[in-house]
Backbone as CSV, one residue per row, in Angstrom:
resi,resn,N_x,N_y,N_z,CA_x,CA_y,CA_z,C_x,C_y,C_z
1,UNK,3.546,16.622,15.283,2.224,16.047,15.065,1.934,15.948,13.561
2,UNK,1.266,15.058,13.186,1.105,14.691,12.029,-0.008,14.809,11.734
3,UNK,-0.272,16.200,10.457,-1.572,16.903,9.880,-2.057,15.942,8.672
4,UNK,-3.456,16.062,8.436,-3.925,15.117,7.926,-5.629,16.275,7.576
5,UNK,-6.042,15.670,6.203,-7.062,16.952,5.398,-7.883,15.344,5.100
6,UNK,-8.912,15.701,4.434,-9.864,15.196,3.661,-9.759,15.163,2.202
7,UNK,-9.728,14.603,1.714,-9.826,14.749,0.326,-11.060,14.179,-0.452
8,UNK,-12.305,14.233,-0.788,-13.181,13.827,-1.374,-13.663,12.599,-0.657
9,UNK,-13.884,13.307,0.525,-14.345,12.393,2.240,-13.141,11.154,2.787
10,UNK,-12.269,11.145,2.398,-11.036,10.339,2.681,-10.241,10.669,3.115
11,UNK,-9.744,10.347,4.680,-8.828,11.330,5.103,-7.255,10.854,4.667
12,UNK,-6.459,11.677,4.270,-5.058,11.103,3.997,-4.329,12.356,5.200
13,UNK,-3.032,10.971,5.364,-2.167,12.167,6.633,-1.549,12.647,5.119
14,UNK,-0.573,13.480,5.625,0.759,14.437,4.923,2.029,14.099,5.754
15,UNK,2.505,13.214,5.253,4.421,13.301,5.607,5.304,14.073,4.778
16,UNK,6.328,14.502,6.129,7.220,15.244,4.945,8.577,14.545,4.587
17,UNK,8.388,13.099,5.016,9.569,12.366,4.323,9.100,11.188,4.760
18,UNK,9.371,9.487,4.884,9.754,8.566,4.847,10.133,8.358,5.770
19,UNK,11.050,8.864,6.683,11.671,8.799,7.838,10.414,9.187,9.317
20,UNK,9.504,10.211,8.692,8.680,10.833,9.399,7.663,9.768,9.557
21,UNK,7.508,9.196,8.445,5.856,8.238,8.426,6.236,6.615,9.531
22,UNK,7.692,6.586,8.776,8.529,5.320,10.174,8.266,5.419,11.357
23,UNK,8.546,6.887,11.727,8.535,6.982,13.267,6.534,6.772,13.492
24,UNK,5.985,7.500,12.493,4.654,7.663,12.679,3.843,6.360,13.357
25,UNK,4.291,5.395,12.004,3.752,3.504,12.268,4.003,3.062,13.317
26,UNK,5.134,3.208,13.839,5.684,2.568,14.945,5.002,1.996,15.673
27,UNK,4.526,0.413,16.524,4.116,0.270,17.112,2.574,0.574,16.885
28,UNK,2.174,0.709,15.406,0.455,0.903,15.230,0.377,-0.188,15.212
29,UNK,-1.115,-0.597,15.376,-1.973,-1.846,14.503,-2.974,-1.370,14.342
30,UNK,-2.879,-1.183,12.763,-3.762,-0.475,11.586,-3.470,-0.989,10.343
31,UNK,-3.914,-0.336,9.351,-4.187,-0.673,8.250,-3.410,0.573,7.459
32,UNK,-1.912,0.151,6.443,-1.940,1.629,5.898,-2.300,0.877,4.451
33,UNK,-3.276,2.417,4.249,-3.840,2.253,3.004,-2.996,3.510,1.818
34,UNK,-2.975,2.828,0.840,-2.267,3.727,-0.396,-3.159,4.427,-0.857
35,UNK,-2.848,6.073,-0.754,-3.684,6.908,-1.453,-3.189,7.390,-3.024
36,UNK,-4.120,7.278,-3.951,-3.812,7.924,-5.372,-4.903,8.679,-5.775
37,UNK,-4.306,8.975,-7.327,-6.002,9.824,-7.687,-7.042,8.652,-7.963
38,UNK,-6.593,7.363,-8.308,-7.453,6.637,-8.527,-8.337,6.320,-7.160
39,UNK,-7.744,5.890,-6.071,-8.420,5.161,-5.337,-9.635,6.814,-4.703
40,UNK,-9.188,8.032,-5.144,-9.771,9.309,-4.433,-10.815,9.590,-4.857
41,UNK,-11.035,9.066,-6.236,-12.255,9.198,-7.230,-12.967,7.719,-7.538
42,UNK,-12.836,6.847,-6.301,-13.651,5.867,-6.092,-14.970,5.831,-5.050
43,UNK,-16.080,5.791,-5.850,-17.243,5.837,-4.303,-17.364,4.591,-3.887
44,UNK,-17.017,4.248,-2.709,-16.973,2.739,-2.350,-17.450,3.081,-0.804
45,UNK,-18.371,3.276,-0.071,-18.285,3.940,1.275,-17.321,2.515,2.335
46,UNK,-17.301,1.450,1.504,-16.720,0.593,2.803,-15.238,0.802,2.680
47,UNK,-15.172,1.086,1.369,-13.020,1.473,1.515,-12.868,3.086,2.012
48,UNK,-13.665,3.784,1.627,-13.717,4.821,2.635,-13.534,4.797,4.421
49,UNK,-14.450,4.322,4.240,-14.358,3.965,6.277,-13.055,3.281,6.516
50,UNK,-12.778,2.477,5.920,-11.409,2.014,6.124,-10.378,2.600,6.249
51,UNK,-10.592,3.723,5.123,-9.690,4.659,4.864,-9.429,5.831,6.250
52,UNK,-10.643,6.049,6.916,-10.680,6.988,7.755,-10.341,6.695,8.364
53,UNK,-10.218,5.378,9.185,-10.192,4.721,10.003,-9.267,3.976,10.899
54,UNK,-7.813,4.514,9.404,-6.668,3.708,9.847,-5.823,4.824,9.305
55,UNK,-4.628,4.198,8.314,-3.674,5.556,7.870,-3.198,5.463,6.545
56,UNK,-4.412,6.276,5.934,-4.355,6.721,4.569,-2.946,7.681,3.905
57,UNK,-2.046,7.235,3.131,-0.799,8.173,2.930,-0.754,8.349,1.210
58,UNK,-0.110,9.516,1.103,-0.443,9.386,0.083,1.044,8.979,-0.948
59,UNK,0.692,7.701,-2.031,0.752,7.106,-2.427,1.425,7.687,-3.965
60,UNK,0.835,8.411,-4.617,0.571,8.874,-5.790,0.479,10.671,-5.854
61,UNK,0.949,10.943,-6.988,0.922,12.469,-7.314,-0.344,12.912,-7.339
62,UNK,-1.362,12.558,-7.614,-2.752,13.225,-7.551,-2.777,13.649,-6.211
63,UNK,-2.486,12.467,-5.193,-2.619,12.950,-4.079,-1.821,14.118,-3.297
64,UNK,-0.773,13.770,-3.030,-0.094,14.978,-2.785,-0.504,16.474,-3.378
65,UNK,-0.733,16.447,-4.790,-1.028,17.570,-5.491,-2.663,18.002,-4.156
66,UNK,-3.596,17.240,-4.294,-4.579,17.283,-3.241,-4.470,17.802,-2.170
67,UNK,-3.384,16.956,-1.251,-3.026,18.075,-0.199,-2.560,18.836,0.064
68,UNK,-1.784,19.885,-0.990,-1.005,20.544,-1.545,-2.044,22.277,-1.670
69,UNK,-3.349,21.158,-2.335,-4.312,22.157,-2.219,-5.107,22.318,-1.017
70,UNK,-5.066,21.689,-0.291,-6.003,22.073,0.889,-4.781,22.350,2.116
71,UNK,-3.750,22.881,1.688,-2.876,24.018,2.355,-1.631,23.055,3.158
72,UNK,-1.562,21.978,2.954,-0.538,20.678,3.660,0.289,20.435,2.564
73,UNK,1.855,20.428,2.672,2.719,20.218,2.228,2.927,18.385,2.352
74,UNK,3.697,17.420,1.550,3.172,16.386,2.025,4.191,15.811,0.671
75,UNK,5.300,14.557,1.013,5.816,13.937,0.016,5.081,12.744,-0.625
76,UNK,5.795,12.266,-1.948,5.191,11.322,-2.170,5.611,9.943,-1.328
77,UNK,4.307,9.014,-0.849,5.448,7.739,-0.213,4.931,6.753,-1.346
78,UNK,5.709,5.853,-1.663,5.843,5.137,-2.591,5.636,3.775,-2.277
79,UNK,4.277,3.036,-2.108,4.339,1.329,-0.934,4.993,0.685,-1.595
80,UNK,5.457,0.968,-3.053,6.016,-0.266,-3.548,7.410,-0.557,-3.409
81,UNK,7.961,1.012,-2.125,9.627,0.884,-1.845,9.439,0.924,-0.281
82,UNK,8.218,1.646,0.120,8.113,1.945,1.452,7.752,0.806,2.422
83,UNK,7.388,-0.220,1.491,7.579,-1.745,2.595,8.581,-2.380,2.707
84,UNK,9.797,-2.392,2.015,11.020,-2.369,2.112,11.746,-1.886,3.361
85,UNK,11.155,-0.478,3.208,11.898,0.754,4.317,11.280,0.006,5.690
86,UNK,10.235,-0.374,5.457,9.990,-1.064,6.834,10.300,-2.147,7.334
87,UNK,10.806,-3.088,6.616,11.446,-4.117,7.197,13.307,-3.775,7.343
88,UNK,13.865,-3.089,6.239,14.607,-2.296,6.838,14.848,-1.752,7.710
89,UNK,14.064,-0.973,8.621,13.920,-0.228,9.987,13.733,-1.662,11.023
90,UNK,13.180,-2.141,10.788,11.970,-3.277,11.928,12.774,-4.814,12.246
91,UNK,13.708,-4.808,10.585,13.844,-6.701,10.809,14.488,-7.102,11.651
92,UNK,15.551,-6.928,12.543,16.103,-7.094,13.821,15.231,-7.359,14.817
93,UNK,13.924,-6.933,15.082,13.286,-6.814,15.750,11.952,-7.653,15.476
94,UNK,11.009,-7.351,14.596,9.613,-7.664,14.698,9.650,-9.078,14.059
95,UNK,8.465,-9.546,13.507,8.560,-10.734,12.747,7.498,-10.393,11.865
96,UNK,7.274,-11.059,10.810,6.701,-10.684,9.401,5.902,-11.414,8.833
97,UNK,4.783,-11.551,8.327,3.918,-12.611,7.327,3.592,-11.935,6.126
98,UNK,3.360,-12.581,4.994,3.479,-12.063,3.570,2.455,-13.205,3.117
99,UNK,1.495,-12.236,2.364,0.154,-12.928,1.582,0.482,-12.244,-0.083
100,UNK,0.363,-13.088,-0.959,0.284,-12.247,-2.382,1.146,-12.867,-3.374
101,UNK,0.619,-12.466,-4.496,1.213,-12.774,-5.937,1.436,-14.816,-6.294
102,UNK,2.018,-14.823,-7.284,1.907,-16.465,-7.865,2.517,-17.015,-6.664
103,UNK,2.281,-18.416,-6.571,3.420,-19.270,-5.934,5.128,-19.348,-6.250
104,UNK,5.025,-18.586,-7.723,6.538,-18.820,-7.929,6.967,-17.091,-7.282
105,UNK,6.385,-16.198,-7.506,6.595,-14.746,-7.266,6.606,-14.701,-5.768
106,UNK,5.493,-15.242,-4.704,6.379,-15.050,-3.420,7.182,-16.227,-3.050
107,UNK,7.758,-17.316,-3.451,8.791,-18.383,-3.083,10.224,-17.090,-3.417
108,UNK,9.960,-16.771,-4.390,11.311,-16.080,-4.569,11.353,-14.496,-3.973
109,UNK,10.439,-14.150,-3.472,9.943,-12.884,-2.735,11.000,-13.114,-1.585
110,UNK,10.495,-14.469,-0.663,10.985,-14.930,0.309,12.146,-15.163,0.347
111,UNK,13.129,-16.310,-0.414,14.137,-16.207,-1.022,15.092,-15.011,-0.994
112,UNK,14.619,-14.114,-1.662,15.318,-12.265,-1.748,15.313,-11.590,-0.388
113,UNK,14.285,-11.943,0.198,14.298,-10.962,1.862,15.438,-11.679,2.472
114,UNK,15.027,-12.868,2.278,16.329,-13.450,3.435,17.882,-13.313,3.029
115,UNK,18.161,-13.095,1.721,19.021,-12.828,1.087,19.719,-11.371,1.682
116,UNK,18.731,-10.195,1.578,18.729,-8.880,1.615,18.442,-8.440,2.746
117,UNK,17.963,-9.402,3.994,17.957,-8.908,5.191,18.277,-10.483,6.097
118,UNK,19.432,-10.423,6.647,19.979,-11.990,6.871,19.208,-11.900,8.541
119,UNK,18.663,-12.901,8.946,18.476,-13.256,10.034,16.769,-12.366,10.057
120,UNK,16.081,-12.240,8.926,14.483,-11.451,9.020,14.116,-12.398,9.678
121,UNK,13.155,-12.150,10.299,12.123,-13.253,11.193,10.604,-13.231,10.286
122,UNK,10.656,-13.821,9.021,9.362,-14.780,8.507,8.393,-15.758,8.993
123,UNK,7.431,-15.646,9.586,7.103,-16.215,10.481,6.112,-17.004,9.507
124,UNK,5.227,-16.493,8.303,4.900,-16.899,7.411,4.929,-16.701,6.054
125,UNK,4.101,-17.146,5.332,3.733,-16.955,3.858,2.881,-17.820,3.308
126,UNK,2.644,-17.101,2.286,1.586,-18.077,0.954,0.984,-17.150,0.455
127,UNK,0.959,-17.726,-0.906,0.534,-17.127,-2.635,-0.353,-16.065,-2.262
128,UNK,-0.794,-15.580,-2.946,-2.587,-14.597,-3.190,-3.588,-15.465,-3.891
129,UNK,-3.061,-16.503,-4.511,-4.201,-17.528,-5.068,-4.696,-18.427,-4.359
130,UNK,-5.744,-17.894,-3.335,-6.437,-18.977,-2.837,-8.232,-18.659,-2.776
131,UNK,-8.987,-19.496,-2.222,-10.222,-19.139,-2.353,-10.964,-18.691,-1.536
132,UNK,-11.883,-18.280,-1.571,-12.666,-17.254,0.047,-12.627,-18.630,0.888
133,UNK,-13.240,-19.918,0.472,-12.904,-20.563,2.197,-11.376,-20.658,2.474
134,UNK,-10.895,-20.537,2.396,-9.185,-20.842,2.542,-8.675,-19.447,3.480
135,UNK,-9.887,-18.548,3.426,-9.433,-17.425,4.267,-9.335,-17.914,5.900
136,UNK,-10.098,-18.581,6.163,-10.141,-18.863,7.964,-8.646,-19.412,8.140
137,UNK,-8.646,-20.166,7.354,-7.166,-21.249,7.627,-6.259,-19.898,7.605
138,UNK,-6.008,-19.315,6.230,-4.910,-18.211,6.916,-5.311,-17.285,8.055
139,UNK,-6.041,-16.954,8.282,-6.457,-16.385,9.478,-5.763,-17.417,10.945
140,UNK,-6.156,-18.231,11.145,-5.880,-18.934,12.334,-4.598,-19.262,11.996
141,UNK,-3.757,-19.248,11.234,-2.221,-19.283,11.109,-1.322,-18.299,11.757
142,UNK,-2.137,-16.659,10.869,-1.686,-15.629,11.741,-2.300,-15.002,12.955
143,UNK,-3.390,-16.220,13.824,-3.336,-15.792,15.134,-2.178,-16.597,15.907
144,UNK,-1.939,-17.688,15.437,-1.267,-18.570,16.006,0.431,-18.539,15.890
145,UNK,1.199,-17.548,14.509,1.886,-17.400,14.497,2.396,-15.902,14.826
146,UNK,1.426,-14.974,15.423,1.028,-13.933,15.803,2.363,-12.867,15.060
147,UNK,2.554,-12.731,13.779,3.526,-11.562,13.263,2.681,-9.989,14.143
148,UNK,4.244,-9.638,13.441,3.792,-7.934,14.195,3.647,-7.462,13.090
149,UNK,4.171,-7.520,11.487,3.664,-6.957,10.366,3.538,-7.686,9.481
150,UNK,2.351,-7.164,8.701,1.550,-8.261,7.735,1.520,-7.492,6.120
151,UNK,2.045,-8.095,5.510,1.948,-7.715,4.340,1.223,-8.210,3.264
152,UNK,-0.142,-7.809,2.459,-0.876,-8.360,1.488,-0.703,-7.573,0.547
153,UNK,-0.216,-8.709,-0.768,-0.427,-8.297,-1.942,-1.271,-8.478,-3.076
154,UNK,-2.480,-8.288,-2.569,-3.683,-8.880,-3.839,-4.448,-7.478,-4.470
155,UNK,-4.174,-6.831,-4.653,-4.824,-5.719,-5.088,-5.981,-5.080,-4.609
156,UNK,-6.350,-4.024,-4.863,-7.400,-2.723,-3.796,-8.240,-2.776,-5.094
157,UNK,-9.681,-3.116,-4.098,-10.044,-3.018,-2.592,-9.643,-4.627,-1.684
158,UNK,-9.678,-5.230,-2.433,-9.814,-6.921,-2.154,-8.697,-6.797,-0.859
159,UNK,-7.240,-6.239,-0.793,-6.646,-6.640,0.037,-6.949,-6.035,1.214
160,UNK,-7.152,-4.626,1.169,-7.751,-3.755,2.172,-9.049,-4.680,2.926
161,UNK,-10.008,-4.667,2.879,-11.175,-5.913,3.116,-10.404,-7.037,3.666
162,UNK,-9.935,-7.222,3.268,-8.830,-9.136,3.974,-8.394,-8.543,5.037
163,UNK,-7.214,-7.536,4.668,-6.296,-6.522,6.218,-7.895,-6.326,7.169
164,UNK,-8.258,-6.116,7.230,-9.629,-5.434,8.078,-10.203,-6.936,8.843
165,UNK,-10.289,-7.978,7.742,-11.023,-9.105,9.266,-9.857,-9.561,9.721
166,UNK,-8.751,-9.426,9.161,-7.685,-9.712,9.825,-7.205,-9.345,11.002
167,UNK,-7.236,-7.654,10.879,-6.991,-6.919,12.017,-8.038,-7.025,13.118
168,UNK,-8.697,-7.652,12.914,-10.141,-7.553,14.169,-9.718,-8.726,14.596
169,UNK,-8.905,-9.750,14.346,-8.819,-11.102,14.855,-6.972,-10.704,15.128
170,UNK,-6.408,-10.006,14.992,-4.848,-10.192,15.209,-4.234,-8.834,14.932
171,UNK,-4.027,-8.270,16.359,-3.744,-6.820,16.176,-2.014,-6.690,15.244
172,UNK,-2.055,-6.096,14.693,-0.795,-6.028,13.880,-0.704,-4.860,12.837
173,UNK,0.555,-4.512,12.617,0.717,-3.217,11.383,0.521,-4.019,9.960
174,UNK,-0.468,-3.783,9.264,-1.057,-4.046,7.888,-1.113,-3.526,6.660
175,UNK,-0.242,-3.791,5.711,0.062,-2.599,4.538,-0.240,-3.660,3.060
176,UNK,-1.188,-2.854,2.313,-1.776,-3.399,1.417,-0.447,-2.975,0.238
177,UNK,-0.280,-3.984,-0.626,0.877,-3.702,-1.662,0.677,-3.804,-3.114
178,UNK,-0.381,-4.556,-3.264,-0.782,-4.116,-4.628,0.276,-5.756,-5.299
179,UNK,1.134,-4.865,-6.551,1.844,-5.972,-7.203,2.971,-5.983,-6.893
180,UNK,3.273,-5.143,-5.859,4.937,-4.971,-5.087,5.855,-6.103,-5.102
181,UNK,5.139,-7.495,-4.721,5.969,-8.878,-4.872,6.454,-9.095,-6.162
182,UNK,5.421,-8.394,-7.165,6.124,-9.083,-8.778,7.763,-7.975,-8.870
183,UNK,7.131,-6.897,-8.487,8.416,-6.098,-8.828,9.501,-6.354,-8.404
184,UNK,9.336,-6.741,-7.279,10.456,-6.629,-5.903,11.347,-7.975,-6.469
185,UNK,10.153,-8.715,-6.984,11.062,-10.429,-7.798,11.300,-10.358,-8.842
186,UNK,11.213,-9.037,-9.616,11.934,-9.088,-10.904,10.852,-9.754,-12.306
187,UNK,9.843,-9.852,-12.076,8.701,-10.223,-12.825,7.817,-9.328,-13.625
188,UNK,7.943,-7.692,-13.162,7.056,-6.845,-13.697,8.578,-5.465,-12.802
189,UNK,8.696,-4.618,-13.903,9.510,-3.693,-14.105,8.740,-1.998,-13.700
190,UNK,9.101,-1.242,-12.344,8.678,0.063,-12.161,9.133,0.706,-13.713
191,UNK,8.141,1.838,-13.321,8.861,3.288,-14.515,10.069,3.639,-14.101
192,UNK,10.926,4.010,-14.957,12.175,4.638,-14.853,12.433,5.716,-13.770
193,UNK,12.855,5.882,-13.026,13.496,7.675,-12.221,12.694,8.556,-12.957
194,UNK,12.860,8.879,-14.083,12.734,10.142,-14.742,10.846,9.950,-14.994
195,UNK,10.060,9.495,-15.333,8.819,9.177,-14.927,8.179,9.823,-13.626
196,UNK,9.122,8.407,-12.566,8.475,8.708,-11.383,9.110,9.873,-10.907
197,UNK,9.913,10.743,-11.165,10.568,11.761,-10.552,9.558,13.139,-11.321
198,UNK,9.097,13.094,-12.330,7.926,14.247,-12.926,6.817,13.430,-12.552
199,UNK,6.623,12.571,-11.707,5.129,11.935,-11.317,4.050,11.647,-12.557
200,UNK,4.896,11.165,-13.274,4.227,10.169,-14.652,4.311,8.845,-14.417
201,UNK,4.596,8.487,-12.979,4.527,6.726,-13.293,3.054,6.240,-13.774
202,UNK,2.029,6.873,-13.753,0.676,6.193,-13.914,0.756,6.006,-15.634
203,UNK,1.565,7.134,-16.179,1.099,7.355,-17.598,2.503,6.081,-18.252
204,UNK,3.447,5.728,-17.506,4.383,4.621,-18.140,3.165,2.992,-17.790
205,UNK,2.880,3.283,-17.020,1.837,1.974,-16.456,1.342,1.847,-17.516
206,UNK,0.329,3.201,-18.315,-0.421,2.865,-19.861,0.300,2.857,-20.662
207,UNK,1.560,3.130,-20.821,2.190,2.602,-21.580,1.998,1.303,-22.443
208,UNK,2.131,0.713,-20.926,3.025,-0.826,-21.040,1.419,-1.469,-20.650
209,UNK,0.690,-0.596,-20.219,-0.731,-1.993,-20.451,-1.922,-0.681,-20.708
210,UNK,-1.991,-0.849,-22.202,-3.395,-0.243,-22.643,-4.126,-0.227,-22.302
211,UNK,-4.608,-1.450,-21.731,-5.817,-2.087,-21.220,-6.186,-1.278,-19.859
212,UNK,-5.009,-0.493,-19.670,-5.622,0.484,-17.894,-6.212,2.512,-19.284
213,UNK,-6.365,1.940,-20.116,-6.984,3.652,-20.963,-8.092,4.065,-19.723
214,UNK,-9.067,3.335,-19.751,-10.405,3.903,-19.407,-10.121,3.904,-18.087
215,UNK,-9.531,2.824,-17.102,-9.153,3.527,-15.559,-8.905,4.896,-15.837
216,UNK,-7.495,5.012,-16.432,-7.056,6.345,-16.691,-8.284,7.616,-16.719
217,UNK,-8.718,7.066,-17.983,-9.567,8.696,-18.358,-10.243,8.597,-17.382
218,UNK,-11.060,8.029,-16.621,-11.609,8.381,-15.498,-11.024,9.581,-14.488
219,UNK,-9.441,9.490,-14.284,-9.328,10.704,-13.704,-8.970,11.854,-13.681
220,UNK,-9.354,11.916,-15.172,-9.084,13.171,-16.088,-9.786,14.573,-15.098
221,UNK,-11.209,13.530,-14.376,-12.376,14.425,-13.514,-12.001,14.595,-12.536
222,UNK,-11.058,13.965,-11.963,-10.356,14.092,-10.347,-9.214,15.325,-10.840
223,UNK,-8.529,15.465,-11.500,-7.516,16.222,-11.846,-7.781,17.664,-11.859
224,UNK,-9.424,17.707,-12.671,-9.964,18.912,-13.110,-10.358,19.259,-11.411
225,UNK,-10.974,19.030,-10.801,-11.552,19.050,-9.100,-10.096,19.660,-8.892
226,UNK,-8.952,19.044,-8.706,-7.940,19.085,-7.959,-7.319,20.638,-8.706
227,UNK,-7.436,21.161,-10.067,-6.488,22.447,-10.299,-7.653,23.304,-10.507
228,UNK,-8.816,22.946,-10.418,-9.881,24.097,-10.186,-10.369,24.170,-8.579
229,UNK,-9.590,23.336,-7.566,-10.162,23.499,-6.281,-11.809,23.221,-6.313
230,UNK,-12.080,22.301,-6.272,-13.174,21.564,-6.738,-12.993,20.425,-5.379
231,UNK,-12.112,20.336,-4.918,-11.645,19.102,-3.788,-12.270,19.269,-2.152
């Protein structure tokens, strides 16, 4: 059974591997949402409910460290490899739709899956650049082309919110990805092993874009909560 705490009213489960959270999804239709310290030290009550609501994992070292403290052992899962692992496990079987990133970033997204998994069943696609009316049309695409997993990559909260009227109109497993398509196409470069292996990928991120300082210091206050048990 798979234990699961609160963290600053957000429930996140605890896996103890990758293999565990596979078997977990199986056959859901939900929403998995990526937990970090950022998204933990956000008051948003509607990504909250979302959060409760479906299957919050955690994502990021803040988090884990989090459930770590409220007595749950719990690895890091990583969405930006762990949607991979799922079409890995699944592509023989399910069929797939993909929302997110430029027109040139998922043409070649698409391109690479079929490359890297021969015979995937793509049932759709298209960019992340489109406009709120343009949402119905993809909507009635993926009732009509009915995938079993849906992948959006437009960034949190925005994609989470999309997964959600989605899922009320087309039951399906839903995993929000953030910029996973740029990476996965070779457009924007993860932190090194040695980073993400001491759980500094957030601090190579400021590295390479200054412009995230003040996200950052923001969770200088989540950190302090989390090693003073404040959580």
């Amino acid at each position: 059974m798979i234990k699961s705490k609160f963290i600053l009213n957000k429930k996140i489960h605890a896996f103890l591997s990758k293999e565990e959270m596979l078997d977990f999804i199986k056959d859901k239709n939900q929403l998995l949402i990526a937990i970090n310290a950022e998204k933990l030290n956000l008051k948003n009550s509607n990504l909250t409910n979302l959060i409760n609501n479906n299957i919050g994992y955690p994502d990021g070292i803040g988090a884990v460290l989090a459930l770590k403290r409220k007595g749950l052992k719990s690895v890091k899962i990583a969405g930006a490899e762990f949607w991979l692992d799922i079409i890995e496990r699944n592509y023989t079987n399910d069929s797939f739709y993909f929302i997110g990133g430029s027109n040139e970033v998922i043409e070649k997204t698409i391109v690479m899956l079929r490359i890297d998994y021969p015979n995937i069943n793509i049932c759709g696609y298209r960019d992340g650049y489109f406009k709120e009316e343009d949402t119905d049309c993809i909507l009635q695409d993926i009732v009509e082309k009915k995938p079993d997993i849906v992948f959006v990559a437009l960034g949190s909260p925005k994609q989470e919110f999309l997964m959600d009227v989605f899922l009320k109109e087309h039951k399906a497993l839903y995993m929000g990805l953030g910029g996973s398509f740029d990476v996965y196409a070779g457009v924007k470069k993860r932190a090194p092993k040695i980073f993400i292996k001491l759980g500094l990928e957030w601090f190579y991120r400021l590295l390479k874009e200054p412009s995230r300082f003040f996200r950052q210091f923001k969770l200088v206050a989540f950190f302090f909560k989390v090693m003073f048990n404040k959580i």
